[in-house]
PyMOL Python script that loads the backbone (N, CA, C, O; Angstrom):
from pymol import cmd

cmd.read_pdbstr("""\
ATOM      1  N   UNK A   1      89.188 -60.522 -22.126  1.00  0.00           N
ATOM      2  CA  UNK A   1      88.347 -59.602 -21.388  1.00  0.00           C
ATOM      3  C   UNK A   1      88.068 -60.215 -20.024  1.00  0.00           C
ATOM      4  O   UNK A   1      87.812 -61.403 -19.828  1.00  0.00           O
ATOM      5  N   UNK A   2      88.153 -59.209 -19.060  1.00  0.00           N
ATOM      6  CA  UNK A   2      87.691 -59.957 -17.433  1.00  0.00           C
ATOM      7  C   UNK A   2      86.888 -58.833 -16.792  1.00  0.00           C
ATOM      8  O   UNK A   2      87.237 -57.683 -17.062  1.00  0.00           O
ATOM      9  N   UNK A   3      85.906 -59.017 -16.017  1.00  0.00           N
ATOM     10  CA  UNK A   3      84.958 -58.173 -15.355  1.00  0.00           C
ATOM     11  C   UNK A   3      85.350 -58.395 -13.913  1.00  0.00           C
ATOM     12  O   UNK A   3      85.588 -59.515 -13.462  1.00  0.00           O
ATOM     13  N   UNK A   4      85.397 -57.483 -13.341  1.00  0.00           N
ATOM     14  CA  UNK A   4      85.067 -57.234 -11.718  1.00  0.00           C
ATOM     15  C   UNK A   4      84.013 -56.623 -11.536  1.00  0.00           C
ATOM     16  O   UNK A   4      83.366 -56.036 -12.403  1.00  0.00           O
ATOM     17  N   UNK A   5      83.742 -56.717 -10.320  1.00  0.00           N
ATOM     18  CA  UNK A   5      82.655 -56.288  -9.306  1.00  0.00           C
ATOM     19  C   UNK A   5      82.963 -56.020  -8.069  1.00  0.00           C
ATOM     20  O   UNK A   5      83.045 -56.914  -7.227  1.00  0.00           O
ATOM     21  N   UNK A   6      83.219 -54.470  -7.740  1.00  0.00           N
ATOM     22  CA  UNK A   6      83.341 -54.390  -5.692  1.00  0.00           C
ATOM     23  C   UNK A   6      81.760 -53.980  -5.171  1.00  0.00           C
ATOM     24  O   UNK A   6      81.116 -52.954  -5.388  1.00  0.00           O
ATOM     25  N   UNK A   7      81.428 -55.132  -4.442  1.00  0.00           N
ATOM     26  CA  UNK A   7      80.056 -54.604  -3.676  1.00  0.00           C
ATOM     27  C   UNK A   7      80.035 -53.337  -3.008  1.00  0.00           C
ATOM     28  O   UNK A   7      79.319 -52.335  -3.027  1.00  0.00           O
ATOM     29  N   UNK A   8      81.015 -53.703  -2.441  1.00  0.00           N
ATOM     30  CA  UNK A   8      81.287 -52.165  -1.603  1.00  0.00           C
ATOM     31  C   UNK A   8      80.949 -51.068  -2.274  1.00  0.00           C
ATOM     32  O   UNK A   8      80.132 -50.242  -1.865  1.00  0.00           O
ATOM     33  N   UNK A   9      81.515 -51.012  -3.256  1.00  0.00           N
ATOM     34  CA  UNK A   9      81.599 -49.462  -4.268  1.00  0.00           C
ATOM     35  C   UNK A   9      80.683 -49.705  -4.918  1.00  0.00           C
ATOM     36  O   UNK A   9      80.129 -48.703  -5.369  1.00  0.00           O
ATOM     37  N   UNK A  10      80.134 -50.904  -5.255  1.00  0.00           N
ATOM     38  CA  UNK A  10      79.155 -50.985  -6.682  1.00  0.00           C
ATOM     39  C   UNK A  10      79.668 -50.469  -7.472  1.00  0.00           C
ATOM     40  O   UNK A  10      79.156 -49.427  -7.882  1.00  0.00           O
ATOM     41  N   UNK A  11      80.792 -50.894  -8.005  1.00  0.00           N
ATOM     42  CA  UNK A  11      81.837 -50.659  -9.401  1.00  0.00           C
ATOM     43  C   UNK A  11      81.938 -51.864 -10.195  1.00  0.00           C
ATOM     44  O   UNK A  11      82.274 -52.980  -9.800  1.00  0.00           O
ATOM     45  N   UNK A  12      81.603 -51.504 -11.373  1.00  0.00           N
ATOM     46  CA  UNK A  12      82.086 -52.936 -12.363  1.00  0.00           C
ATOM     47  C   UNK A  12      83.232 -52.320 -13.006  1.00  0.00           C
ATOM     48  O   UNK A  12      83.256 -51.157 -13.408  1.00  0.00           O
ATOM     49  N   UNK A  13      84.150 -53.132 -13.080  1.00  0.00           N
ATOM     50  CA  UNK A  13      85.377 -53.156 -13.865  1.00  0.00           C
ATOM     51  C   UNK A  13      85.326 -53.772 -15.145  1.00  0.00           C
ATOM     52  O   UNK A  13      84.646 -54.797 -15.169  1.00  0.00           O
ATOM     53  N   UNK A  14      85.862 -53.427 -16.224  1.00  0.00           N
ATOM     54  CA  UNK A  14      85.528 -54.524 -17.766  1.00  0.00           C
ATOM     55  C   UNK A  14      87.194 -53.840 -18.060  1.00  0.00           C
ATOM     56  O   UNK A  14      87.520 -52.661 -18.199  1.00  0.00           O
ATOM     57  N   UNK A  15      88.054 -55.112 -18.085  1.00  0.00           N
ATOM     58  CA  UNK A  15      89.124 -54.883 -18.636  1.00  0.00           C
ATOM     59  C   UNK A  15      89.096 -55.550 -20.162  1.00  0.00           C
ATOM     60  O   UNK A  15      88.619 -56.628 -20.518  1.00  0.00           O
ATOM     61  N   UNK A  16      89.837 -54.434 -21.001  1.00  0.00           N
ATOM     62  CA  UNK A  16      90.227 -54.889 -22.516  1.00  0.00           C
ATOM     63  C   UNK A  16      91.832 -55.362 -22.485  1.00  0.00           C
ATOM     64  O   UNK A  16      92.200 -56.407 -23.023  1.00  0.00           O
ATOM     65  N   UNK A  17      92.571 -54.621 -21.912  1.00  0.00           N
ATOM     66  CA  UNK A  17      94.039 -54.950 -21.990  1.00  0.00           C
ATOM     67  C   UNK A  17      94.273 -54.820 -20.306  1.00  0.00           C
ATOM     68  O   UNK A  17      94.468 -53.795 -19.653  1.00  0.00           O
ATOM     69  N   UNK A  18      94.189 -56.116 -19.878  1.00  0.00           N
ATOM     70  CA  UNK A  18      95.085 -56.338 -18.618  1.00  0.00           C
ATOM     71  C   UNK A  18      96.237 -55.825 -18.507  1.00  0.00           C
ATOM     72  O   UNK A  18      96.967 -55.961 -19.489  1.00  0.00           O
ATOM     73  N   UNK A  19      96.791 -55.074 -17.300  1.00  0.00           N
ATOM     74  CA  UNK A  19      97.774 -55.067 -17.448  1.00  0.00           C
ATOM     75  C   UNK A  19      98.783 -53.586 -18.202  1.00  0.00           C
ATOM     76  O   UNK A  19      99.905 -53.182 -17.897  1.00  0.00           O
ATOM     77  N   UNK A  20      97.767 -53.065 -19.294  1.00  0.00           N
ATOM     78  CA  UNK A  20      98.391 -52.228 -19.624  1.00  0.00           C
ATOM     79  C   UNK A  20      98.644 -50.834 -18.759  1.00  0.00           C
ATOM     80  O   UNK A  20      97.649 -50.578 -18.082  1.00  0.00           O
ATOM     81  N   UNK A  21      99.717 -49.861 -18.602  1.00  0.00           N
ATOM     82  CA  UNK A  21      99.084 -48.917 -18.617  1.00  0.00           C
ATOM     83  C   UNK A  21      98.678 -47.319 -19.001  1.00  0.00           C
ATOM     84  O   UNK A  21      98.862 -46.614 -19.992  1.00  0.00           O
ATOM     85  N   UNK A  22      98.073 -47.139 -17.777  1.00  0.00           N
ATOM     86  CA  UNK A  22      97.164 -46.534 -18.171  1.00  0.00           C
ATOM     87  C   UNK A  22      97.525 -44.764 -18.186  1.00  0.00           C
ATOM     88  O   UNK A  22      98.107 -44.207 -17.256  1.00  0.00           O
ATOM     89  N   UNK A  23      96.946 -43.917 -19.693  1.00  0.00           N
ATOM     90  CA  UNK A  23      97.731 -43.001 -18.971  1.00  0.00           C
ATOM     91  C   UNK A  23      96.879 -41.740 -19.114  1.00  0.00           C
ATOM     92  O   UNK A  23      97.256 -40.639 -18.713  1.00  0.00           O
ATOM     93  N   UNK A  24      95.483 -42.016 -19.827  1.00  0.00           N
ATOM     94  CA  UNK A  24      94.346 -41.108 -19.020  1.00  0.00           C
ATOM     95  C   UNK A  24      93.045 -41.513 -18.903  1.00  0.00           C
ATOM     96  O   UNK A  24      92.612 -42.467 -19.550  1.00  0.00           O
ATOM     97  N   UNK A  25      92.468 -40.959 -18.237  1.00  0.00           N
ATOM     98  CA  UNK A  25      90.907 -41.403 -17.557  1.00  0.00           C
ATOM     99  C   UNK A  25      89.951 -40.229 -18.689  1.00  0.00           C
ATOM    100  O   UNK A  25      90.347 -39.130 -19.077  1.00  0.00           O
ATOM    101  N   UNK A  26      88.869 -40.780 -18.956  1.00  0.00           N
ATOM    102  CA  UNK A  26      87.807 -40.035 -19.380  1.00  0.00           C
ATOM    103  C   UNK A  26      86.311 -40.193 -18.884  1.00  0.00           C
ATOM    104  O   UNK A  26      85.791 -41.214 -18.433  1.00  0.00           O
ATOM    105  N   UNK A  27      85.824 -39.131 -19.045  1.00  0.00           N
ATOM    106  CA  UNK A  27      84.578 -39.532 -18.348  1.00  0.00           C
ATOM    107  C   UNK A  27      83.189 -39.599 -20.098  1.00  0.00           C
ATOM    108  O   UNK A  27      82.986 -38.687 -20.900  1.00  0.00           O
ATOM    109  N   UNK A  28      82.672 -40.749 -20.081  1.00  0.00           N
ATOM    110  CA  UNK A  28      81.799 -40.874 -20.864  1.00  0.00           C
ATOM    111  C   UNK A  28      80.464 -40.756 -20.452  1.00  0.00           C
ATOM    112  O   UNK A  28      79.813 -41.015 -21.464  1.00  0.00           O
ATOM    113  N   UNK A  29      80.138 -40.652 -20.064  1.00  0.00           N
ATOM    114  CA  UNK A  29      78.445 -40.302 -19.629  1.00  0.00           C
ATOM    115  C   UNK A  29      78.681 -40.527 -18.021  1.00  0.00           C
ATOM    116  O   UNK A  29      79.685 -40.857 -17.391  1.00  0.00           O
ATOM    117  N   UNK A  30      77.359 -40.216 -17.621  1.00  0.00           N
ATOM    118  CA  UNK A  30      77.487 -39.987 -15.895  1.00  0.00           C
ATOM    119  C   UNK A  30      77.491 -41.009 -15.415  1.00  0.00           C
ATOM    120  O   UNK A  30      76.611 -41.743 -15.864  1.00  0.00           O
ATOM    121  N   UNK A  31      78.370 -41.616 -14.342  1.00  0.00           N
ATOM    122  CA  UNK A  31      78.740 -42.965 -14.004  1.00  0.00           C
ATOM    123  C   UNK A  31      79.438 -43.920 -15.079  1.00  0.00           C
ATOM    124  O   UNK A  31      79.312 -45.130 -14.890  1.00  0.00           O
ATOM    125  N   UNK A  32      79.921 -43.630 -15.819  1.00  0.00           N
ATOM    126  CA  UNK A  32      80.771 -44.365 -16.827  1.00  0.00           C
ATOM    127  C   UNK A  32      82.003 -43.764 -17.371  1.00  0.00           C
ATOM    128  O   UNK A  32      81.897 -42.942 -18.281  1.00  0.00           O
ATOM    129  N   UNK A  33      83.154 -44.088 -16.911  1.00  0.00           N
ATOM    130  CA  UNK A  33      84.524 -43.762 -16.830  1.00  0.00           C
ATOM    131  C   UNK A  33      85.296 -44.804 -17.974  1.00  0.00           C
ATOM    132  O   UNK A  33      85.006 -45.998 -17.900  1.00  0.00           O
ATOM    133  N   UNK A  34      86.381 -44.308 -19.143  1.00  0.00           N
ATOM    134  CA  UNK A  34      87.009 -45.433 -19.460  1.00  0.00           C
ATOM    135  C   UNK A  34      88.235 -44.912 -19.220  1.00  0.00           C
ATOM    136  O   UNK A  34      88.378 -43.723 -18.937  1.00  0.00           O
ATOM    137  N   UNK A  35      89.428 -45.922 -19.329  1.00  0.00           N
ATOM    138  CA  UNK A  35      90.722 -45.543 -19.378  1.00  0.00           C
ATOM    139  C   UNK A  35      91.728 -46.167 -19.906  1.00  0.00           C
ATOM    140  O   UNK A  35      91.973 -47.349 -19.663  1.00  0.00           O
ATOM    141  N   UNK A  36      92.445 -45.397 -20.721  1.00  0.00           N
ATOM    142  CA  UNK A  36      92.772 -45.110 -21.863  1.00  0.00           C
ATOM    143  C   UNK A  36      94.297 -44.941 -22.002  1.00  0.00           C
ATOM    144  O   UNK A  36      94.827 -44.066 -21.317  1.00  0.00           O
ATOM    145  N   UNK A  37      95.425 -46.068 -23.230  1.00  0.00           N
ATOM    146  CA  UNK A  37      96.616 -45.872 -22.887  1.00  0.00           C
ATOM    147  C   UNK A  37      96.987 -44.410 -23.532  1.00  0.00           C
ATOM    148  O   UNK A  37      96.255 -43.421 -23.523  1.00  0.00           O
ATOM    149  N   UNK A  38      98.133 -44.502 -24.022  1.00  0.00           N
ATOM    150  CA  UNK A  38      98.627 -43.054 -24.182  1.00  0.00           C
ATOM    151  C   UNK A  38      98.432 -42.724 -25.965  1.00  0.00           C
ATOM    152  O   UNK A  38      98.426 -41.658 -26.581  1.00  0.00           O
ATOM    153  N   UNK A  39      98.276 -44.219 -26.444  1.00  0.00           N
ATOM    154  CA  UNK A  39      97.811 -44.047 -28.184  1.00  0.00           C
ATOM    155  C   UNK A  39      96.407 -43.808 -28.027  1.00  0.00           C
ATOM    156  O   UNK A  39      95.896 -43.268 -29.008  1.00  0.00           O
ATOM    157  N   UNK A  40      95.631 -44.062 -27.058  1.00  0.00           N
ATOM    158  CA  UNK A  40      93.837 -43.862 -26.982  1.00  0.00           C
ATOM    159  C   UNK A  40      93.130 -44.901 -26.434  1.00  0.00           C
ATOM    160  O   UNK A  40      92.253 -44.786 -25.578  1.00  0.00           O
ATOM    161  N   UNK A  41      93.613 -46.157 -27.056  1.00  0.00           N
ATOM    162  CA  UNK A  41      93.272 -47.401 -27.077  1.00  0.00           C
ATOM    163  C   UNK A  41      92.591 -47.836 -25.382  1.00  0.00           C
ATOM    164  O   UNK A  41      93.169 -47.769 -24.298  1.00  0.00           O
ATOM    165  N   UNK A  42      91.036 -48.324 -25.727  1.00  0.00           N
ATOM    166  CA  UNK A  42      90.374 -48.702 -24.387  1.00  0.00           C
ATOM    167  C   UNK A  42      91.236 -49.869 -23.206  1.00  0.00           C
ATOM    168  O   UNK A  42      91.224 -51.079 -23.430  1.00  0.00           O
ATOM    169  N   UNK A  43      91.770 -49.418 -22.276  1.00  0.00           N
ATOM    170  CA  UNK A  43      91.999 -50.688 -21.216  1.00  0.00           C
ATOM    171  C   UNK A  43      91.090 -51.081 -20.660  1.00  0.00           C
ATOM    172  O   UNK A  43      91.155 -52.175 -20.100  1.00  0.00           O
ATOM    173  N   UNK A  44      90.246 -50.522 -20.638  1.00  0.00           N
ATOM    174  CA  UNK A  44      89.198 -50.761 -19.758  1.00  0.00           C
ATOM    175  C   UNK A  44      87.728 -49.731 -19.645  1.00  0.00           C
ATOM    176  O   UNK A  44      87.863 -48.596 -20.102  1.00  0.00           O
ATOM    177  N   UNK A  45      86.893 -49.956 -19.287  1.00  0.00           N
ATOM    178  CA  UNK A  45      86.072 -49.264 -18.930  1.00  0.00           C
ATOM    179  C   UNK A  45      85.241 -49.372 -17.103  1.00  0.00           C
ATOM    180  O   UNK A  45      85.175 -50.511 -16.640  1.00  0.00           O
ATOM    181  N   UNK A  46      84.953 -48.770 -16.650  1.00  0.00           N
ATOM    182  CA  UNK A  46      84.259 -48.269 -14.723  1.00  0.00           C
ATOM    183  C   UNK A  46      83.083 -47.877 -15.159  1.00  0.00           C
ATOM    184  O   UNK A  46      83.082 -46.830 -15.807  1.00  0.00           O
ATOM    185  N   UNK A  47      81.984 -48.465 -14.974  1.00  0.00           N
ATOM    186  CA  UNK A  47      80.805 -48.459 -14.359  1.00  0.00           C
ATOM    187  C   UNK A  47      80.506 -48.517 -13.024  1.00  0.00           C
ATOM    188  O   UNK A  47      80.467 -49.555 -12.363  1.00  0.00           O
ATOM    189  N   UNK A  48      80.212 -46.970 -12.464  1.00  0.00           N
ATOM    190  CA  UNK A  48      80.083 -46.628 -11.366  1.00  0.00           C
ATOM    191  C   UNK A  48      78.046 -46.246 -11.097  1.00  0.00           C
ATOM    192  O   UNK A  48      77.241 -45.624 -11.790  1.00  0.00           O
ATOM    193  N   UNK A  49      77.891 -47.120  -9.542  1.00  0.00           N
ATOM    194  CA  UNK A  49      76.471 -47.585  -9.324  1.00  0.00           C
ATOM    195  C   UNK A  49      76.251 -48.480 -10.696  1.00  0.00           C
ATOM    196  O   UNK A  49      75.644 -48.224 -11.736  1.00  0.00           O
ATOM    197  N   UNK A  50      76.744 -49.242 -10.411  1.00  0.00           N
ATOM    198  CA  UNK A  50      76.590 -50.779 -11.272  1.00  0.00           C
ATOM    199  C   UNK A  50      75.054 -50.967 -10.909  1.00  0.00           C
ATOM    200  O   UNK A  50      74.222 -50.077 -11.090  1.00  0.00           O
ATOM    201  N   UNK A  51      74.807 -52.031 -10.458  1.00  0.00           N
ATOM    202  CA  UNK A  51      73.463 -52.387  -9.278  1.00  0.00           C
ATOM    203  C   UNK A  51      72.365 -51.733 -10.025  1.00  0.00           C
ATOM    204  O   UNK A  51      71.270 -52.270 -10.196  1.00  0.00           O
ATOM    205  N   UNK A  52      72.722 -50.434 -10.514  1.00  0.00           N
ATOM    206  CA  UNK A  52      71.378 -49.622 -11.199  1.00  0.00           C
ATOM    207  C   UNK A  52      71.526 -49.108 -12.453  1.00  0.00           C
ATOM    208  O   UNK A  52      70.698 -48.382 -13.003  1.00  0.00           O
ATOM    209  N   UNK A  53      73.020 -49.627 -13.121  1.00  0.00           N
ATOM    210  CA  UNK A  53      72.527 -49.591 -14.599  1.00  0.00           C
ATOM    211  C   UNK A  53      72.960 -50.430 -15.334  1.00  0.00           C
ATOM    212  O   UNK A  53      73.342 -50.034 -16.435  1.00  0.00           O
ATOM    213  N   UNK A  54      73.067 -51.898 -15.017  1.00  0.00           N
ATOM    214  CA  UNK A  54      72.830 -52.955 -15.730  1.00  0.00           C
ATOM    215  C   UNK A  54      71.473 -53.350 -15.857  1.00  0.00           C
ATOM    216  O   UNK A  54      70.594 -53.403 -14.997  1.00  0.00           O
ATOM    217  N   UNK A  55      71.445 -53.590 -16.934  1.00  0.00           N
ATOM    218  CA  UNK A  55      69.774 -54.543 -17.200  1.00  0.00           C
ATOM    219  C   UNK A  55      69.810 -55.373 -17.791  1.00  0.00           C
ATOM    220  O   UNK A  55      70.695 -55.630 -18.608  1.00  0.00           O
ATOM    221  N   UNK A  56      68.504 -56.260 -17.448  1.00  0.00           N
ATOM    222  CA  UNK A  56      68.783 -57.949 -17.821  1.00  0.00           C
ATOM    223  C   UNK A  56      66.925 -58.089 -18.344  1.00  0.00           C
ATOM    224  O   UNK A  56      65.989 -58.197 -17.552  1.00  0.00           O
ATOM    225  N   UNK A  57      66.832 -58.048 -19.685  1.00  0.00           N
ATOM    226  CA  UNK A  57      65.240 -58.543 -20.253  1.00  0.00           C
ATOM    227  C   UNK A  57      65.011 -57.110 -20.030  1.00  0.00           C
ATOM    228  O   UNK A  57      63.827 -57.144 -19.697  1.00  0.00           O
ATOM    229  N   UNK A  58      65.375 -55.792 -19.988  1.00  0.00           N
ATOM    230  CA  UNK A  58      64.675 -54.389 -19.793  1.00  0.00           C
ATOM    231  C   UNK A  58      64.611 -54.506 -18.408  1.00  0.00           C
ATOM    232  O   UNK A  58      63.398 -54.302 -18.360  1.00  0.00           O
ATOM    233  N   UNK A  59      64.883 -54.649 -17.371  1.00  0.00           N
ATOM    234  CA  UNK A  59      64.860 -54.660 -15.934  1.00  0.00           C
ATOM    235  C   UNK A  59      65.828 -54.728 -15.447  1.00  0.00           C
ATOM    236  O   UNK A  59      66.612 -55.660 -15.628  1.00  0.00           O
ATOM    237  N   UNK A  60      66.079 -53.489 -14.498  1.00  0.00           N
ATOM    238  CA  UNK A  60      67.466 -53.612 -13.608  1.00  0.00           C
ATOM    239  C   UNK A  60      67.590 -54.795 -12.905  1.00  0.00           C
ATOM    240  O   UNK A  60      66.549 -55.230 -12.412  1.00  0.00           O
ATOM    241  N   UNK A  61      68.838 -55.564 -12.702  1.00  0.00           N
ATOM    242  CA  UNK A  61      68.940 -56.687 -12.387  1.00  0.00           C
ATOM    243  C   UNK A  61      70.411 -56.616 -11.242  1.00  0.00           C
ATOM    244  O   UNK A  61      71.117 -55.633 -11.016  1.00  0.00           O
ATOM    245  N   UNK A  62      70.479 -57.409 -10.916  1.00  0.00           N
ATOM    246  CA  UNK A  62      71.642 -57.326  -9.716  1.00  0.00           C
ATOM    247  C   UNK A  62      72.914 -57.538 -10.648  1.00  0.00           C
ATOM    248  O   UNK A  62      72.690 -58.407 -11.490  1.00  0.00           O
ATOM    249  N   UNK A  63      73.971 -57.079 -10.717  1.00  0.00           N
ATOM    250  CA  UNK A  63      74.868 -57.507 -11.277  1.00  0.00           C
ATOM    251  C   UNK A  63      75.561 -59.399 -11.345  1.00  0.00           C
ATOM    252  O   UNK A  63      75.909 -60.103 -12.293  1.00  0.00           O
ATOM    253  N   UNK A  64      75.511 -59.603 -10.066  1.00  0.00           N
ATOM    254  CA  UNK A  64      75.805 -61.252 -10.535  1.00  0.00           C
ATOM    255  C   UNK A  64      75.022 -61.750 -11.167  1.00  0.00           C
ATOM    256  O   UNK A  64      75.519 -62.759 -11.667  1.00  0.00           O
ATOM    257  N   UNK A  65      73.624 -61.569 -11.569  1.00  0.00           N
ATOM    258  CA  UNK A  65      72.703 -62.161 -12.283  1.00  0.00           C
ATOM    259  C   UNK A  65      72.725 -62.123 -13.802  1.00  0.00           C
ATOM    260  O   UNK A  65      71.999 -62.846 -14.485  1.00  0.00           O
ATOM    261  N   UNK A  66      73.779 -61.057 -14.410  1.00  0.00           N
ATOM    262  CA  UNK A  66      74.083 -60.846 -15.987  1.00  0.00           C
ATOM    263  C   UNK A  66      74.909 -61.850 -16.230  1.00  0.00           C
ATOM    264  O   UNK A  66      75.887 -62.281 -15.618  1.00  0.00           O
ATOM    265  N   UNK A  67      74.270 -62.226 -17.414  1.00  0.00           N
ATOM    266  CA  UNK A  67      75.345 -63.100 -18.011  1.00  0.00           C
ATOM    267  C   UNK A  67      76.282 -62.150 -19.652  1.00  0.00           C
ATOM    268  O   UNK A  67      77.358 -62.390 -20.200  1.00  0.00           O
ATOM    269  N   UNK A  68      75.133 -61.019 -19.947  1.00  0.00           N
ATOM    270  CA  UNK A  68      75.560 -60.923 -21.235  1.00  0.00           C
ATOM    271  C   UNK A  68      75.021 -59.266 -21.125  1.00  0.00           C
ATOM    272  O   UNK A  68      73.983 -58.805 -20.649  1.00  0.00           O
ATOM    273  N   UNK A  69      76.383 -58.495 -21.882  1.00  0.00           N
ATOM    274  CA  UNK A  69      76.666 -57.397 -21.573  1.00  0.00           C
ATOM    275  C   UNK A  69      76.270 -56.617 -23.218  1.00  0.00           C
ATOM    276  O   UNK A  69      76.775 -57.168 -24.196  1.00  0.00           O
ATOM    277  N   UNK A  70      75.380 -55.360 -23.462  1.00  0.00           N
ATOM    278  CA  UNK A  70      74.973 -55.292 -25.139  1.00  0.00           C
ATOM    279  C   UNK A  70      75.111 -53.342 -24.618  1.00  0.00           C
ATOM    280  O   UNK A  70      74.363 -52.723 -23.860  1.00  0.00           O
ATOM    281  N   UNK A  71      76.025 -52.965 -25.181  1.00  0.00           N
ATOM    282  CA  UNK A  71      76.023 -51.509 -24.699  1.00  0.00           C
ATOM    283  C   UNK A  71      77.278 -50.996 -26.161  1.00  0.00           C
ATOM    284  O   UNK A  71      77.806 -51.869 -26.850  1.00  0.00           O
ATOM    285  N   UNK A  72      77.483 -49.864 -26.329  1.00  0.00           N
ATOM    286  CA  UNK A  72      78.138 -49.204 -26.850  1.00  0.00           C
ATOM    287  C   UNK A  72      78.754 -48.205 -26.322  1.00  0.00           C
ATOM    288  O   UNK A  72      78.207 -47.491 -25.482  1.00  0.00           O
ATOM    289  N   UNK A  73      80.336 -47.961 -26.866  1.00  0.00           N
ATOM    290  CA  UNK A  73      81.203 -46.562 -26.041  1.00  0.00           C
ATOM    291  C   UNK A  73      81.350 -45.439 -26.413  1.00  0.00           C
ATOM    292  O   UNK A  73      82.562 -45.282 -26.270  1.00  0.00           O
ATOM    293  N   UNK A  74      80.855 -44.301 -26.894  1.00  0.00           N
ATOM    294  CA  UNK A  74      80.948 -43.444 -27.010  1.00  0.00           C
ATOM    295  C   UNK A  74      82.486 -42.874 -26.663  1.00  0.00           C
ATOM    296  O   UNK A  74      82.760 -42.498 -25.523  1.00  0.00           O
ATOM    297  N   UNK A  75      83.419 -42.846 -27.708  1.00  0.00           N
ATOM    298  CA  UNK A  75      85.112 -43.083 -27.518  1.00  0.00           C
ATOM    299  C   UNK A  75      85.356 -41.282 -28.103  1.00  0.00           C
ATOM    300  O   UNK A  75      84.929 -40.771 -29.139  1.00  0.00           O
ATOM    301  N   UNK A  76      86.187 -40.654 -26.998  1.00  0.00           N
ATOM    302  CA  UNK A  76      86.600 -38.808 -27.794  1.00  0.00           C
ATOM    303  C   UNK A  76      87.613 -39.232 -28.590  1.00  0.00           C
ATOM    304  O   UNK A  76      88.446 -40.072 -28.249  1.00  0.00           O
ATOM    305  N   UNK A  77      87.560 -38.541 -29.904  1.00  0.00           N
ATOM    306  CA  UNK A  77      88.407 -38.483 -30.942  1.00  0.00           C
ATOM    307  C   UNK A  77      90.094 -37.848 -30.209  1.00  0.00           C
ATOM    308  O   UNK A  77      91.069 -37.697 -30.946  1.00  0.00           O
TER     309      UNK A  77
END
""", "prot")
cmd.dss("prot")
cmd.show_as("cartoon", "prot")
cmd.util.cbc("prot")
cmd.orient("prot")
C-alpha cells in the first residue's frame, strides 16, 4: 500500500495494487472516488478535499499529521 498527497488539489491517493490497470472509476460517497480493475478488485481509492476529511483524535487534522488511517469502503456489488 502507498499514499499520496497533491497540495495543490488536496487529493489523497491510497494505492492497493500499484500499477494495475485501471478500468472503471466509481464514485462512493461525496469526495471519495475508488478505482477499480475490470474483475472489481480495489486499485486504489481518491479522497478528494483531503485537508477536511481526515481526522486525527475526532479533529480534522492536516493530512501530513496522520499517521493511521480507520475508515471503511462501501464497494457496488
Amino acid at each position: 500500500m502507498e499514499i499520496t498527497y497533491d497540495k495543490k488539489a488536496d487529493a489523497m491517493y491510497i494505492y492497493f495494487q500499484k500499477g494495475a490497470k485501471i478500468a472503471r472509476t466509481v464514485e462512493l460517497a461525496d469526495l471519495l472516488v475508488a478505482d477499480l480493475d475490470k474483475k472489481g478488485n480495489v486499485i486504489g481509492v481518491e479522497i478528494l478535499a483531503a485537508s477536511h476529511q481526515v481526522k486525527k483524535n475526532g479533529k480534522a487534522s492536516r493530512v501530513k499529521d496522520v499517521n493511521l488511517f480507520n475508515f471503511s469502503l462501501p464497494l457496488p456489488a
